[in-house]
C-alpha positions in Angstrom: 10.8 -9.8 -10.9 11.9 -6.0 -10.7 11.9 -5.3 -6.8 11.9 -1.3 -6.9 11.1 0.1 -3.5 13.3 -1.0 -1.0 12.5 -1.3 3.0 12.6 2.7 4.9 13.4 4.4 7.0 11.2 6.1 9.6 9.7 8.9 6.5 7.6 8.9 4.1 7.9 6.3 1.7 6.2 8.0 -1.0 7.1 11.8 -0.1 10.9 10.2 -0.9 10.4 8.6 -4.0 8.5 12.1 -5.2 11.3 14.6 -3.6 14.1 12.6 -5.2 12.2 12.3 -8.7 12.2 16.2 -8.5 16.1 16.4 -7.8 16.2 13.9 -11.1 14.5 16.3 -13.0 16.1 19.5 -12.1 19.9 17.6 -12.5 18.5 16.5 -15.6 17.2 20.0 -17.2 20.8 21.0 -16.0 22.5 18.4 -18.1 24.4 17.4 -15.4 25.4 13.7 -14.2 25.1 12.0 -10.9 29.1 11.5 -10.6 28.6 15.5 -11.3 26.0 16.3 -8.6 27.3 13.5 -6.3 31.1 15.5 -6.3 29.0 18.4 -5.2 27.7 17.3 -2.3 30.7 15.4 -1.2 29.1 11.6 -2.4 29.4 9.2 -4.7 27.6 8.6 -8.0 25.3 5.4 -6.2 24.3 8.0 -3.5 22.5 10.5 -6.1 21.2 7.7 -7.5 19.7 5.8 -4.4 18.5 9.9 -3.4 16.6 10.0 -6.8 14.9 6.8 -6.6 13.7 7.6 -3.0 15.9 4.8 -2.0 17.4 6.8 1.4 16.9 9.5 3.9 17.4 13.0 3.0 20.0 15.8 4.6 18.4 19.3 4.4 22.2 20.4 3.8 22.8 18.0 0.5 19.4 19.3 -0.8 20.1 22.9 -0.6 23.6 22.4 -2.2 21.7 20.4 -5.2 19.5 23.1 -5.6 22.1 25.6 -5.7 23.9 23.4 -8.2 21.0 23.0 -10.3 19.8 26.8 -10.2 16.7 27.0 -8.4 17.0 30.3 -6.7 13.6 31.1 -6.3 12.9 31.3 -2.5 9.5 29.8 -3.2 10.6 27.0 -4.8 13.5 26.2 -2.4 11.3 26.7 1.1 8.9 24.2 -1.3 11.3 21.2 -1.7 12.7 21.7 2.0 9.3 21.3 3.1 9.5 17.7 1.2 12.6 17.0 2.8 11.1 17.8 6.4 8.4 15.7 5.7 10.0 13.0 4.1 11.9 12.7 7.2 9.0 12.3 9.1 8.0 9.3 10.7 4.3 8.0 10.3 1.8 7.2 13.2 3.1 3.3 12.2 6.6 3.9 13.5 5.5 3.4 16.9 4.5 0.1 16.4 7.9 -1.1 14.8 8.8 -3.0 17.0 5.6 -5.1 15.3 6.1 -4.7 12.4 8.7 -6.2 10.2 9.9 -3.2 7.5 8.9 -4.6 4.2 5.0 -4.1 5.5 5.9 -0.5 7.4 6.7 0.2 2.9 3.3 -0.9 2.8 1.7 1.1 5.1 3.0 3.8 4.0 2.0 3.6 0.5 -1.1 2.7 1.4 -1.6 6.4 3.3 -0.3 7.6 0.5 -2.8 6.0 -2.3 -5.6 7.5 -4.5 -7.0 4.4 -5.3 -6.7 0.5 -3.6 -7.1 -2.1 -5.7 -6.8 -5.8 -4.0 -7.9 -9.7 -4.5 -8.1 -11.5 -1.7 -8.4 -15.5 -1.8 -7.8 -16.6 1.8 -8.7 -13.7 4.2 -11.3 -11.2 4.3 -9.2 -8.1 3.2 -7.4 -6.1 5.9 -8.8 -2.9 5.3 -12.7 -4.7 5.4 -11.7 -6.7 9.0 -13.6 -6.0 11.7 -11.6 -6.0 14.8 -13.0 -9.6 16.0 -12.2 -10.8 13.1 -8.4 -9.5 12.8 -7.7 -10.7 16.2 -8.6 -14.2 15.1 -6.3 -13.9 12.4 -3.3 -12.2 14.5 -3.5 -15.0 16.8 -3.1 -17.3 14.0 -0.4 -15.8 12.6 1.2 -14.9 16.2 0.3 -17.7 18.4 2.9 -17.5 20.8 2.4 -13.5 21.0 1.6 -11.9 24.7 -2.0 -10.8 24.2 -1.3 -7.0 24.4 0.7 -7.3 21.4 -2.0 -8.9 19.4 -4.2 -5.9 20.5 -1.2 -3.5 19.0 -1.4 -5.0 15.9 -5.2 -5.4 15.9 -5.3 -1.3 16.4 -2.9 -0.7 13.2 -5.1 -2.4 11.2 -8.3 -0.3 12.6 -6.5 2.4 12.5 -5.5 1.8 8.6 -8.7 1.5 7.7 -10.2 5.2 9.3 -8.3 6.5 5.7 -11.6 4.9 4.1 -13.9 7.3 5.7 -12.2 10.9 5.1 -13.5 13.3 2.5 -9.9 13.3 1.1 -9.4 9.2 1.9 -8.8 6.5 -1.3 -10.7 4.5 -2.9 -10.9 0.8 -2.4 -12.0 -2.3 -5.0 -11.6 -5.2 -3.1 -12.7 -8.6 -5.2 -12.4 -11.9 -2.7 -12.6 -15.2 -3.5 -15.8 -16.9 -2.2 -13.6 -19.5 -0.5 -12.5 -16.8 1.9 -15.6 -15.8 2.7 -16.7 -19.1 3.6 -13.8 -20.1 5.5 -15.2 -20.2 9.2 -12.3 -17.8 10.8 -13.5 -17.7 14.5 -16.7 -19.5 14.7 -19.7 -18.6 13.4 -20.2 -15.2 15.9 -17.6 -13.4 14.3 -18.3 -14.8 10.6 -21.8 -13.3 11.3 -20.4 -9.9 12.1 -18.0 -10.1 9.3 -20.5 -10.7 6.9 -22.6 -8.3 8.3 -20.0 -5.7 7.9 -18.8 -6.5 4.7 -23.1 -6.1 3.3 -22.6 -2.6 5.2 -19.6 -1.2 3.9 -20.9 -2.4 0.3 -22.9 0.2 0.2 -19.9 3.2 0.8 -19.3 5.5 -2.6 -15.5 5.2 -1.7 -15.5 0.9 -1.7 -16.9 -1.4 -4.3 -16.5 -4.8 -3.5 -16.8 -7.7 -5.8 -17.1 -11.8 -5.0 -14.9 -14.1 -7.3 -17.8 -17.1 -7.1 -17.2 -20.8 -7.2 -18.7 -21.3 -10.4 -15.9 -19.8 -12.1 -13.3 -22.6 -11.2 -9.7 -21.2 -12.7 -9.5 -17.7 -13.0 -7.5 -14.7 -14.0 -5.7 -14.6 -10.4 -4.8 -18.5 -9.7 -1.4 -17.5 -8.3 -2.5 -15.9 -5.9 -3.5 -12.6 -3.5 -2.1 -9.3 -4.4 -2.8 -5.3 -4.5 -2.1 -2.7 -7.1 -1.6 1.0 -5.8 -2.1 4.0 -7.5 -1.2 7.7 -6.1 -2.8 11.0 -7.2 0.9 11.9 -8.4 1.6 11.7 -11.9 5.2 10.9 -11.4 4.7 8.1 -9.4 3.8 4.6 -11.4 1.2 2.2 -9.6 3.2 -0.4 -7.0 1.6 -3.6 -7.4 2.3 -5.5 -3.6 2.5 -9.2 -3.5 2.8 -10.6 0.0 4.5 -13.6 0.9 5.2 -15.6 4.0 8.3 -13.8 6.0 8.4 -10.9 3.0 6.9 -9.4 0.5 7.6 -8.2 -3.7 7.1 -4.5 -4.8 6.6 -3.8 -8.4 6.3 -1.1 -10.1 8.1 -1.5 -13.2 5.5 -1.5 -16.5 6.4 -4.4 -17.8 5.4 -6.5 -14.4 2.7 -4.0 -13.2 0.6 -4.8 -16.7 0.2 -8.2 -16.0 -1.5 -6.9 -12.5 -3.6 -5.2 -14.2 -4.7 -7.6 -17.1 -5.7 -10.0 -13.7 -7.4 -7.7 -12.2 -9.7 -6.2 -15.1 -10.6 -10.3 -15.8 -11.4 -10.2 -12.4 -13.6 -7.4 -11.7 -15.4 -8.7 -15.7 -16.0 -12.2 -14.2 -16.8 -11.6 -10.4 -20.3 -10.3 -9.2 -22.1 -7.0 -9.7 -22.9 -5.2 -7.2 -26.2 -7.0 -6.8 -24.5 -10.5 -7.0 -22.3 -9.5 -4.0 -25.5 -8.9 -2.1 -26.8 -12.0 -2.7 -23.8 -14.3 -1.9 -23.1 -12.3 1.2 -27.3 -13.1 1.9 -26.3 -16.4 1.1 -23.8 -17.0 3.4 -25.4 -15.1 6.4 -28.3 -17.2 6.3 -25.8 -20.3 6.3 -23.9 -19.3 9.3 
């Protein structure tokens, strides 16, 4: 499988891949090489190209030579992709809690912030951005059983705080589908499956979330191997990353050739899980079970 997007740095995951597909596309209209641009800027070949794939950090100083090599002049446009430089460099309100969080997820947080549109299956959690807080500490601890309480808190708060996004005017949109198994699985006794469920009928009802069951009666599906999440960013430049998390890592994808099968799975899925009305009635179905 094609692993594209490697761990970063402290910046902007996404503000780096787009900064250093610009620098591709300027070198390119120049008909220049990397080896070419690279001897500019005092680097080797694999630098420009670990620079155009977003791969590293940007100097302000390398940039401005670039763009002086590849002819933009144009004050407007230079104080424009200096800007993208400054804030690629930036770190997110998730570098604080780095010291919790291992780097391939800190990639995922920050294309998550970064996302139009949120596209996940979930089979044995309730999805992370649709946890209440209750809920998320239950599965912290289960992950992190040996962790001082006030870090379990920490991490509890990044995913609360990952989830405001889903309320702003200018926040993504999310289509979760879960299986019916994880909604059933007793996570924390029945008190905090009651909430859960309880949130999950509220949130329902947002314009910015649809949500779709994956019911029992189905038996093998579209998604047997297993959870995963396809990302899609307003930028045209930018190919959807399809995130597949695994035990002590994770796989990015964003290829065509391994994002389509993504995408086959999850059209079956949404075609054969409940409408919007079904969802109501298995989550009515399972509240009055608790």
């Amino acid at each position: 499988m094609h692993v594209s997007i490697d761990p970063p740095g402290t910046g902007s995951t996404v503000r780096r891949i787009m900064l250093g597909a610009s620098l591709r596309r300027l070198r390119e209209d120049r008909g220049l090489s990397r080896e070419q641009a690279g001897f500019h800027i005092r680097a080797s070949e694999s630098k420009i190209s670990r620079m155009e794939l977003g791969r590293v950090g940007f100097k302000t100083r390398d940039v401005e030579d670039l763009l002086t090599l590849y002819g933009v002049n144009d004050d407007a446009d230079r104080r424009g992709l200096l800007e993208m430089v400054r804030e690629a460099n930036t770190p997110g309100w998730w570098h604080k809690y780095s010291d919790l969080l291992p780097t391939w997820f800190t990639t995922y947080v920050g294309l998550e912030e970064a996302a139009q549109t949120i596209r996940t299956y979930e089979v044995q959690f309730v999805p992370g951005l649709l946890q209440t807080a209750a809920y998320a500490r239950t599965v912290m601890r289960l992950g992190f059983p040996d962790e001082p309480d006030e870090d379990i808190e920490r991490r509890v708060h990044v995913r609360m705080q990952r989830q405001e996004r889903l309320t702003r005017k200018d926040g993504p949109k999310l289509w979760a589908v879960i299986d019916e198994a994880a909604l059933r699985r007793p996570i924390g006794g029945k008190e905090i499956m009651y909430e859960q469920i309880q949130h999950l009928m509220a949130v329902a009802s947002l314009p910015a979330i649809t949500l779709q069951v994956m019911p029992f009666q189905f038996g093998m599906h579209a998604a047997e191997g297993g959870a995963f999440s396809i990302l899609r960013f307003p930028e045209s430049d930018l190919s959807d990353v399809v995130y597949v998390e695994q035990l002590w890592g994770a796989l990015y994808l964003d290829k065509r050739e391994d994002v389509d099968p993504y995408l086959t799975a999850m059209e079956q899925l949404c075609v054969e899980s409940t409408t919007p009305g079904g969802t109501a009635e298995i989550l009515g179905d399972i509240l009055r079970e608790i």
